[in-house]
N, C-alpha and C positions, 0 to 999 in steps of 0.2 A: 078344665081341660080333660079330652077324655084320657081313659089308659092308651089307646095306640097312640094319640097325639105324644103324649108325656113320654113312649119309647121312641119317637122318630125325634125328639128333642133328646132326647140322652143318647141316642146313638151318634147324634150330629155333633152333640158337645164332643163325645169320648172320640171320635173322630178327629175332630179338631184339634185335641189335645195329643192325641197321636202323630200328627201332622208335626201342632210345633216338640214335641220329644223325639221325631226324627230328623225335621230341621236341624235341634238342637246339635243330635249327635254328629249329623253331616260336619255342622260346627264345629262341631270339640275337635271331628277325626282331621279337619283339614286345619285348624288350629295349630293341632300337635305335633302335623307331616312338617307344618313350616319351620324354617331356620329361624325366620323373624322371633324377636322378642317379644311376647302378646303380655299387656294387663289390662286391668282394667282399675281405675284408683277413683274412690269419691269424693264429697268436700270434702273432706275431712284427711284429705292423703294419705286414705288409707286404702292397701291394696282391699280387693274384694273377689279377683279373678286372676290368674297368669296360667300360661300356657307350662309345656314340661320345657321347655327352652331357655324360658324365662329364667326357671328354676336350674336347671345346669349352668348357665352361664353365669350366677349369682352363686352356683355353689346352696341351696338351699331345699329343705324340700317344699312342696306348698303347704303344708301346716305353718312351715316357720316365714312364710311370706304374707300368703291370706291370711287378714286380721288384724297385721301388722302396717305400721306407720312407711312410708317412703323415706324419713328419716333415719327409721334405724336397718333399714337395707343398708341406705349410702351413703349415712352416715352427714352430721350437721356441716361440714364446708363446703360435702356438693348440694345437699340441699335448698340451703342458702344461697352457695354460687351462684346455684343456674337453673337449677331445678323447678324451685319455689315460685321464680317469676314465669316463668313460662307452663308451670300448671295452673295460674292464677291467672294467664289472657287467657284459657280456657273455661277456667270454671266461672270468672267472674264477667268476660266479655265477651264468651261462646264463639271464639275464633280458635282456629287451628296455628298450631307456632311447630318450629323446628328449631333444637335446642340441641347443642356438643359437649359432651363434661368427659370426665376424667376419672378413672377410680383406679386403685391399687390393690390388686388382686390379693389372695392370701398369700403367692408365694411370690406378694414383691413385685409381680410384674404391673407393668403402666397399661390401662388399656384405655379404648377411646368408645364414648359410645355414643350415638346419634339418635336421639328419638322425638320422633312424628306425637304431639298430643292434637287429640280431636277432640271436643267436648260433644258428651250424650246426650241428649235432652229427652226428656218421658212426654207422654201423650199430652201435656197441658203446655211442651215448649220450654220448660225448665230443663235449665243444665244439672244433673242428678251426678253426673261425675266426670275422667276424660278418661279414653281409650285411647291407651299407650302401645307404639307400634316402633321398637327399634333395634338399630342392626350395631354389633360390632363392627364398628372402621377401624381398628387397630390400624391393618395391614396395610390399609388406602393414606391412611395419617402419615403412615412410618414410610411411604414410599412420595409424599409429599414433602413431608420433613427432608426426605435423603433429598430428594430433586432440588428443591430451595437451596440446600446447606452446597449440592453441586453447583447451582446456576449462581451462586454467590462467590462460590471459589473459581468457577470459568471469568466472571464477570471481577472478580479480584483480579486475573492471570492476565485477561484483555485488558484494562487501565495499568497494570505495572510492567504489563511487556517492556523494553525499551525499543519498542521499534515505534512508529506510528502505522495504526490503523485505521482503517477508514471501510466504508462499505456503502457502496453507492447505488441508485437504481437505472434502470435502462435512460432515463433521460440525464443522465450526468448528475442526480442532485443528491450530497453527500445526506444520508440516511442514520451513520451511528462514525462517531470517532472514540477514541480511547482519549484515556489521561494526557499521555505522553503528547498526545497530537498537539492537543492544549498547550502543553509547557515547551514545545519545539517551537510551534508557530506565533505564539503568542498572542491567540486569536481565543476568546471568550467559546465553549461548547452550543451558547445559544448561538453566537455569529456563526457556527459551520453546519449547524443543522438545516439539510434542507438548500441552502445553499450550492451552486454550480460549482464540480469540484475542478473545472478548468480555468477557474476564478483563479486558484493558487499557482496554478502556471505563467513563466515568461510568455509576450505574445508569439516571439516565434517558436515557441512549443506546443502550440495550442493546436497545432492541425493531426502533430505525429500524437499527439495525447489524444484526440477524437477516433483518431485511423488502428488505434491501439484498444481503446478500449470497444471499438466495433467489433475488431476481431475477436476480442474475450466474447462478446455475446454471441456470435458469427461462430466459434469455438468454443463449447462451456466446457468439455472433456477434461479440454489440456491446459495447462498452465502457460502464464504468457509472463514477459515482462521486459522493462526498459527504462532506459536511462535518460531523465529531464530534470530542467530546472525550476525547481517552486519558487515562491517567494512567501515570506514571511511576512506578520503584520506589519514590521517597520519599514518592507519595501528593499530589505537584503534578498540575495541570489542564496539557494540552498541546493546543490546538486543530490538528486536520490534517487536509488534505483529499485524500482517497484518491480512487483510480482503480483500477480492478480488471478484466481479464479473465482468459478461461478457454486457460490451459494446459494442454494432453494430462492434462485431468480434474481438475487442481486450478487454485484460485484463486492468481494471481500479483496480489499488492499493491501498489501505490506511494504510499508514505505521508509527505507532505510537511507539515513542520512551521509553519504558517505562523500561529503565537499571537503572535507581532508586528504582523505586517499586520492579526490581526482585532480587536488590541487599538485600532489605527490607525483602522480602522475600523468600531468600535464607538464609539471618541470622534469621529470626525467623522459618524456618524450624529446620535451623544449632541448633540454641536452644532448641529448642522443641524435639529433638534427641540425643542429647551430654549433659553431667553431666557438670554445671557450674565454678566448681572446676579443674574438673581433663583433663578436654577437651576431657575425653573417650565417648563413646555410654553411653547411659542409659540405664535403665531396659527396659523401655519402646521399647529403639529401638532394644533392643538386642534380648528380646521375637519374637518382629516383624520377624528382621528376620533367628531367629530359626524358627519360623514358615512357613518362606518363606521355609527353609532350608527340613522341613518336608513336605511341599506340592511337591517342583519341583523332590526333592530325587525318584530315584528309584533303590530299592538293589538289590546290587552289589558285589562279595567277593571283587571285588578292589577297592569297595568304601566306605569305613568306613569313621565314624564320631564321631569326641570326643567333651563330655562337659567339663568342667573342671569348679569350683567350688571353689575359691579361699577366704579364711578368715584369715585377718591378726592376727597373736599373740603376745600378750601385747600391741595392740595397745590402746586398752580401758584406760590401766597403763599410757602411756604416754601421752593421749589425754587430763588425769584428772588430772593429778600432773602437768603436762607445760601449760596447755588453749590448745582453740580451735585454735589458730594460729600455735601453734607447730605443733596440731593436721595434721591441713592441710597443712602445709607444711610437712608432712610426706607423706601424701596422694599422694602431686604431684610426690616426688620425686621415689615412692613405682611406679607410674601410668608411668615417664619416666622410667624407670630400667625394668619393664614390655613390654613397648612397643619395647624397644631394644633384648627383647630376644624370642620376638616369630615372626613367618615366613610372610610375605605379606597378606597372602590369608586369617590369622587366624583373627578372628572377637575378641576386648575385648571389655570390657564396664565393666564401676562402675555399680555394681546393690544392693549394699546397702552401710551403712556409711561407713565399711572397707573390704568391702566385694567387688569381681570382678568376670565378669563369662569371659569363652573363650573360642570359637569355635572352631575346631580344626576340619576344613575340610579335605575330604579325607587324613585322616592319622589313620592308625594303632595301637589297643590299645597301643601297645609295644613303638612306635614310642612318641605317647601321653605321656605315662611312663617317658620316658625319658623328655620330652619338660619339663613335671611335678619336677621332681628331678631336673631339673638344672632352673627353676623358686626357686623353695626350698634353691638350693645351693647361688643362686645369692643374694636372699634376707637374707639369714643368714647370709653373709658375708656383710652385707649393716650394716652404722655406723650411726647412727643419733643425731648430733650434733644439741645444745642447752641454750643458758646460760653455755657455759664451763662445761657443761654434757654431757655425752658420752652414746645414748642409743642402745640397738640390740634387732631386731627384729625376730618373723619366720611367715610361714606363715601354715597352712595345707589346703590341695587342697583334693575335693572327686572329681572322673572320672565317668562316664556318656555314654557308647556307645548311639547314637543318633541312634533309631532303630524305622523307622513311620511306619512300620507294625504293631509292638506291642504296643506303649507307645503315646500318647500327648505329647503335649507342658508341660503342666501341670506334668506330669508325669514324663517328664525328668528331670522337676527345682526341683521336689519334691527329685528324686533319687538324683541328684546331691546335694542337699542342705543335705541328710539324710548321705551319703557317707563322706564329708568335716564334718558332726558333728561326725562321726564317728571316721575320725583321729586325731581328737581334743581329744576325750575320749581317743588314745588310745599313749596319748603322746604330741600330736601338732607336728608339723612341720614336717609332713610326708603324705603319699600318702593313700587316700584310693578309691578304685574299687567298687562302687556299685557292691552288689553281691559274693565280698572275702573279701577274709581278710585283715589288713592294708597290707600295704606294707614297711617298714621304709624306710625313704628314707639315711638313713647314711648306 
């Protein structure tokens, strides 16, 4: 080789070699800039390279790292742990792994650390060692940990509510229940998952329950809710009143059992309506609805409306000579003998001590007439036994056309009250027509 050859060959080397000593330091500087945890570790797990990151977050300097074993960095339970098998699919199977472990700082604290091993291989394809690349997840662990330990405590608070909950999707099919739902209905959590939640409704609930939960999707803003009947796995009535909005697209439930309270208050409505004696309507509710009876009315010739206007005779005689137990048991047995002889549709009620009114929807004075006479005939043929005394009663009734063009409410109790005093004067126990003349009923 001549001399210029042999200098256009060393300059090409020293070149070269400048290349990769500036490579290198590109290397080291963007190495060092990074947060990443950089090593580099051979068979033999021992480190041979780490970055200055490496070294602060280990607390070490690199003296006290390069040279040194990965065991006595971190020590023989994480090594073991975790460490050792996952530097070992790299050094031994030339695959990359991703491995979690755990150390204890010097002052105590728990940290998490995550790292990427890659294995190196040299120019013949041999793995010579692995290139360690990992980050502290402390913070991501500790914000996992919190989320877990909440969604554990929300998912506690959802199964021990005592309410029942449920949460369904746009096509009615129940999606998640709680505990309680479980132990209310009696229904297994596989049975309700997924399942049609109109399945647990009575039938004739099933439309106001569709037309209900339309409007929750129709409405997500606002909160909705209402009162139906479930039914439980044994095929019992369960009254509960739901509340329902929209959670990130399905319907979340709360469904409160309250067939106690409505049984509560279904019997003090039932009171508050019915005379406690005779288990008829009372005035109160009988006015009510006459009045309904005059608001919805519109006249008609084929649709007439009778009052009737009922007062027992000599009942006062036997009330005072037997006591008020005879009394009333007269009353019930006057209020059954009553109920047997008038039509489904017709409304009664006690509306004073011996006194009774009766509605008498669409029917015919003529028709009225008659219902009138054979109430008359029934009760004069009625025997009222007593201490081995034998008593007989009558009764007279005044009639009423219910006319809301012309008359109030007011105005028909008065007619009908003026009519019934009318065939008392003109006899007792006969009929009289607001308007004519008695009618006898014999």
């Amino acid at each position: 080789m001549s001399i210029e050859e042999a200098d256009v060959s060393r300059l090409k080397e020293e070149s070269k070699n400048l290349q990769k000593q500036q490579l290198l330091q590109y290397s080291q500087a963007i190495i060092s800039a990074t947060d990443d945890l950089l090593a580099f570790v051979d068979t033999d797990y021992i480190y041979r390279s780490v970055n200055l990151a490496y070294c602060k977050k280990f607390k070490k300097s690199m003296d006290e790292i390069i040279g040194h074993s990965v065991v006595e960095l971190h020590g023989e339970d994480v090594f073991y742990g975790s460490l050792k098998a996952s530097l070992d699919i790299s050094l031994v199977d030339g695959k990359s792994t991703l491995t979690e472990f755990t150390r204890v700082a010097p002052n105590g604290a728990l940290h998490w650390i995550r790292g990427q091993h890659n294995p190196y291989f040299d120019e013949r394809g041999n793995v010579t060692g692995v290139v360690v690349a990992a980050m502290d997840i402390t913070d991501l662990k500790e914000t996992q940990i919190a989320l877990a330990k909440s969604q554990t405590r929300l998912q506690f608070m959802y199964d021990e509510t005592p309410s029942m909950l449920f949460t369904i999707n746009q096509q009615m099919q129940i999606t998640s229940v709680n505990s309680f739902v479980v132990a209310e209905l009696g229904y297994k959590k596989s049975e309700l998952l997924g399942r049609g939640f109109d399945s647990l409704f009575k039938e004739e609930d099933k439309a106001a329950l569709t037309d209900n939960i339309a409007a929750c999707f129709s409405d997500p803003s606002n909160i909705h809710s209402w009162e139906l009947q479930k039914i439980n796995s044994k095929g019992q009535i369960i009254w509960v009143k739901e509340t329902a909005r929209m959670v990130e697209e399905q319907l979340f439930i709360v469904s409160e059992d309250f067939s106690e309270k409505h049984a509560i208050s279904q019997k003090l409505s039932y009171q508050a309506s019915h005379d406690y004696l005779t288990d008829l309507l009372n005035r109160q509710e009988f006015e009510r609805l006459l009045q309904q009876l005059l608001d919805s009315n519109k006249p008609a010739d084929d649709c007439e409306h009778v009052l009737c206007y009922l007062d027992l005779d000599q009942f006062k005689i036997i009330n005072d000579s037997c006591g008020h137990l005879a009394g009333d048991l007269l009353l019930k047995d006057i209020s059954d003998l009553l109920k047997g002889k008038i039509r489904r549709c017709d409304i009664l009620a006690r509306i004073g001590g011996d006194e009774f009114g009766l509605i008498l929807e669409s029917c015919p004075l003529s028709k009225a007439l008659d219902i009138a006479n054979g109430i008359i005939k029934q009760i004069g043929n009625y025997q009222f036994n007593w201490e081995d005394e034998t008593y007989s009663i009558g009764v007279s009734v005044g009639l009423v056309m219910i006319n809301p063009e012309k008359y109030t409410l007011t105005n028909i109790m008065g007619f009908a009250d003026e009519a019934c005093y009318a065939a008392k004067e003109a006899g007792k126990n006969r009929v009289q027509v607001h308007g004519e003349a008695a009618l006898d009923s014999h």
